[in-house]
C-alpha positions in Angstrom: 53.7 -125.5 0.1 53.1 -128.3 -2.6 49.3 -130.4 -1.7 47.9 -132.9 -3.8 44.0 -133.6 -3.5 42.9 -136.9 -4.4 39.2 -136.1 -4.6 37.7 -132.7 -5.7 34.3 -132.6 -4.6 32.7 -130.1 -2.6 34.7 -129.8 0.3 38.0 -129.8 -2.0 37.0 -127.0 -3.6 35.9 -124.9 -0.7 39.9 -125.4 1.0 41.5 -125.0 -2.7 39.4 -121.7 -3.2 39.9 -120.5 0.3 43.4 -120.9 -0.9 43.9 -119.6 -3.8 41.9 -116.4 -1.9 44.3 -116.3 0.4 47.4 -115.8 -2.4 48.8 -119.5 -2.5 49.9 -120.0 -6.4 47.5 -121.8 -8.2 50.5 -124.4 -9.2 51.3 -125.1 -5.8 48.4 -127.4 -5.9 47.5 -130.8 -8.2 44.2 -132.9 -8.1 43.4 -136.3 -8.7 39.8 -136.2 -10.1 37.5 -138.8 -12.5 34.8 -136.6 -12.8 35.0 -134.9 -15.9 32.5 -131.7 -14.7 35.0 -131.2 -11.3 38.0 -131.2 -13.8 36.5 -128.5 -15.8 35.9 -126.6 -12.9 39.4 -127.2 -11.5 41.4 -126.4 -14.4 38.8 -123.7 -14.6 41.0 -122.4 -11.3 44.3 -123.3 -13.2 44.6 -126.0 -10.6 47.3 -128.8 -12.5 45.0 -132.2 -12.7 46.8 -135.5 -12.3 47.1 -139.1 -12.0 47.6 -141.3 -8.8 51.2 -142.1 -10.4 52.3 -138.2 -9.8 52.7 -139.5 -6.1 55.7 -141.2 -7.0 57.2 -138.6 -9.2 56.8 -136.2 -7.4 57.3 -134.6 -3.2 54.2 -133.2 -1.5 53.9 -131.8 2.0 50.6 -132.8 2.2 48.2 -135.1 -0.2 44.6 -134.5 1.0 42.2 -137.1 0.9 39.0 -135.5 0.1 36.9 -139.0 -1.7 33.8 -140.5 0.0 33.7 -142.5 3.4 33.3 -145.7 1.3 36.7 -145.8 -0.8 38.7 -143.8 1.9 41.0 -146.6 2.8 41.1 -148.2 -0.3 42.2 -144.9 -1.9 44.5 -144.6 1.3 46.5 -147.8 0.5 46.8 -147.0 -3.1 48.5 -143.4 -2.0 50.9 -145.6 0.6 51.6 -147.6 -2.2 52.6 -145.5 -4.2 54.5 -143.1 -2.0 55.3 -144.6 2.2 56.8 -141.9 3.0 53.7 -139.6 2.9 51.5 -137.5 5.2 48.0 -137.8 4.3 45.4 -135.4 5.3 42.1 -136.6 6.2 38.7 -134.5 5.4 36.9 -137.6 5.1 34.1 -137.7 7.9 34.1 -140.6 10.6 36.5 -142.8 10.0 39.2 -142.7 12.9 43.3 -142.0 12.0 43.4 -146.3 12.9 41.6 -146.9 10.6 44.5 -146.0 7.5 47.6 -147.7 7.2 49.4 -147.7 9.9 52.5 -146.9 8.1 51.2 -143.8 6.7 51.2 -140.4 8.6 47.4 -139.7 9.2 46.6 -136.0 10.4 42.3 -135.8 9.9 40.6 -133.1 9.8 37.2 -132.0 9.7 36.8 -128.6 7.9 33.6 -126.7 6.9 32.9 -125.1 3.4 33.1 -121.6 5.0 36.7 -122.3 4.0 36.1 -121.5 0.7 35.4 -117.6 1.9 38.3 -117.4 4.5 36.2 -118.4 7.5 36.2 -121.9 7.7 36.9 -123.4 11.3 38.7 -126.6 10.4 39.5 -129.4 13.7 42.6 -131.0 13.7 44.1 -134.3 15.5 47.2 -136.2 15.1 48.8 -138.6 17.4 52.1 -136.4 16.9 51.5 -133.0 16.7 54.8 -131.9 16.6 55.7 -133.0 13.8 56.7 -130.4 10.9 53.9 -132.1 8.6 51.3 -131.6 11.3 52.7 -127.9 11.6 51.9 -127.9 7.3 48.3 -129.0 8.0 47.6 -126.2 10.7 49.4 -123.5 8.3 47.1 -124.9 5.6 43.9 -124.6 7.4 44.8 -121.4 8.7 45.1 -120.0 5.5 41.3 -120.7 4.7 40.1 -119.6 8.3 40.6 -120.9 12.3 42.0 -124.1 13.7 41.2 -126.1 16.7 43.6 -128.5 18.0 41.5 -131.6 19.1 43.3 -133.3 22.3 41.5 -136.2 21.7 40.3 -137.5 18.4 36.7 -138.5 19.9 36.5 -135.0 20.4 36.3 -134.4 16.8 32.4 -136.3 17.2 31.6 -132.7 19.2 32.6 -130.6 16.6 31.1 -132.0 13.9 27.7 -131.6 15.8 28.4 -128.3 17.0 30.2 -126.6 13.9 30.1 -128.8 11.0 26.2 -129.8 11.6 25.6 -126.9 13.4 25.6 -124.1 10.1 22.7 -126.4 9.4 20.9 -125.8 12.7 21.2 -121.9 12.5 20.2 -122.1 8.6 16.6 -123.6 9.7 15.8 -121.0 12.6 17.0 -118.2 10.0 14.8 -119.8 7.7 11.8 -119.4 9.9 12.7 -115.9 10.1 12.7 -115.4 6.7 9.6 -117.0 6.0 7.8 -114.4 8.5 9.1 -111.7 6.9 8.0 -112.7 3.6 5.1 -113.2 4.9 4.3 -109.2 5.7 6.6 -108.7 2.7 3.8 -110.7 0.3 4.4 -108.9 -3.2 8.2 -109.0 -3.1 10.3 -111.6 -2.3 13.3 -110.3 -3.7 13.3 -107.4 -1.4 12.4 -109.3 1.5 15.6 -111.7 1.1 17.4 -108.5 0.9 16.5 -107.0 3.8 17.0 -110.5 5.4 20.7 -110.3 3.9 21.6 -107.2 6.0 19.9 -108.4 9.0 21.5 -111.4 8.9 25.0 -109.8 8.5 24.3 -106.9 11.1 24.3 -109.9 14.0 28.1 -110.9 12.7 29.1 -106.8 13.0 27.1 -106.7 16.7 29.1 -109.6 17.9 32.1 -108.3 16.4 31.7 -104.9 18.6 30.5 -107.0 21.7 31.0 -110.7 22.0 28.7 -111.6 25.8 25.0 -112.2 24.3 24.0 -111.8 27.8 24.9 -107.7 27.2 24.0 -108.1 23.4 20.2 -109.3 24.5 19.8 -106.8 27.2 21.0 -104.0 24.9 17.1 -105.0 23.0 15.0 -106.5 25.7 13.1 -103.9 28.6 11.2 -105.2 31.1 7.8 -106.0 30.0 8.1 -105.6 26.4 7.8 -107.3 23.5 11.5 -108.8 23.4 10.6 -110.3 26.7 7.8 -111.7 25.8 9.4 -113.7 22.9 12.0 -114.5 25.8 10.0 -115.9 27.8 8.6 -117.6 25.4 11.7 -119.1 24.3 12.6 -120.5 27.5 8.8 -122.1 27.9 9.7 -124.3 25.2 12.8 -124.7 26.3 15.4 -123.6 23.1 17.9 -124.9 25.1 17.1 -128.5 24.9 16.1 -128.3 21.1 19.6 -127.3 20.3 21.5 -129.4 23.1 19.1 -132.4 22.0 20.3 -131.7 18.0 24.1 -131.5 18.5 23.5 -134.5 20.8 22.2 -136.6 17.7 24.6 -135.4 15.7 27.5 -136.5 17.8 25.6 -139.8 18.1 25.2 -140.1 14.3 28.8 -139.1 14.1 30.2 -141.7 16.2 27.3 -144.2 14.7 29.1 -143.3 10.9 32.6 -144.5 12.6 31.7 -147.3 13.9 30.1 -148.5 10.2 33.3 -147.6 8.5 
């Protein structure tokens, strides 16, 4: 598989190292980057760095666009320019597929940087998704982690809320955690964010073994103790609604950031 990024910020990086992980040849893959820091880093990788006229030297399955919202379809154009016959791979977030060229093949995605370690969970949408390009993009993806096939593009507002935003959301109730158990942990940090580390990885290998949190919770709590209590607790201030109420302003922010663009 040949891909061409045209941007190699931070979400670039996390699919090319997820591939490069996963045993793709490092000159299986080019980059178009200005920034002379990401170029360093890049070539660092023996990724091959380029120039926007490679694209009509040379035949990619895929060039991913992976530059900010702002120059997306500028930078768009310039790629159907300089090679129509093209699939172009979206990662940038909320801008719809009719939004590009209309000439071009659009598949957009929106991956996570988890892909960078293997476990990214990357949505996908194309108007034709049985086309051997779209088939490329799901191989890609696939490579650095899970896919979901959106049926609808809107959908693709949902996910971002739920699993692109929603690392975020986890990241500040583990943080709470972490901040109590500093707190009893007062003269050493360093071991309390250790500790933390393996808690935090024993929940993966528990849900790994048993996948219903209903079982998983009931396997802690007994009636009347001090699981309960915390419960109960929960439900009084009503955890559901804080996390239902955060993806919902994420979606809402999501579809707020298409609508601008």
């Amino acid at each position: 598989m040949k891909i061409c990024f045209v941007g190699g910020g931070n979400i670039a990086q996390a699919i090319i190292n997820g591939l490069l992980k996963s045993g793709l040849p490092p000159q299986e893959i080019v980059c178009i980057e200005r920034n002379q820091e990401k170029i360093d880093l890049l070539k660092s990788q023996k990724i091959i760095m380029t120039s926007f006229e490679c694209l009509s030297e040379n035949t990619f399955d895929l060039i991913v666009l992976a530059v900010k919202p702002k120059v997306a379809i500028t930078v768009a154009q310039k790629i159907e320019g300089l090679a129509p016959q093209s699939t172009i791979l979206t990662v940038v977030a909320g801008i719809g597929i009719s939004k590009y060229p209309t000439s071009a093949s659009i598949i957009r995605s929106m991956p996570n940087t988890a892909s960078a370690y293997n476990k990214g969970i990357t949505a996908l949408y194309a108007k034709d998704q049985l086309s051997p390009a779209f088939k490329n993009a799901c191989n890609l993806f696939e490579r650095v982690g899970h896919v979901m096939v959106m049926e609808n593009e809107d959908d693709i507002h949902s996910f971002t809320s739920i699993i692109g935003s929603g690392q975020a959301f986890l990241f500040q109730v583990l943080n709470v955690y972490l901040k109590e158990l500093k707190a009893i942990n007062k003269d050493n940090d360093e071991h309390a964010v250790n500790i933390f580390q393996d808690f935090v990885s024993s929940l993966g290998d528990l849900f790994e073994k048993e996948r219903d949190f209903e079982i998983l919770i009931n396997k802690i709590k007994s009636p009347g103790g001090t699981t309960q209590a915390g419960l109960e607790s929960l439900e009084e201030n009503k955890i559901d609604s804080i996390f239902k109420s955060a993806f919902h302003a994420a979606k809402k922010r999501s579809i707020e950031i298409s609508d601008e663009n």
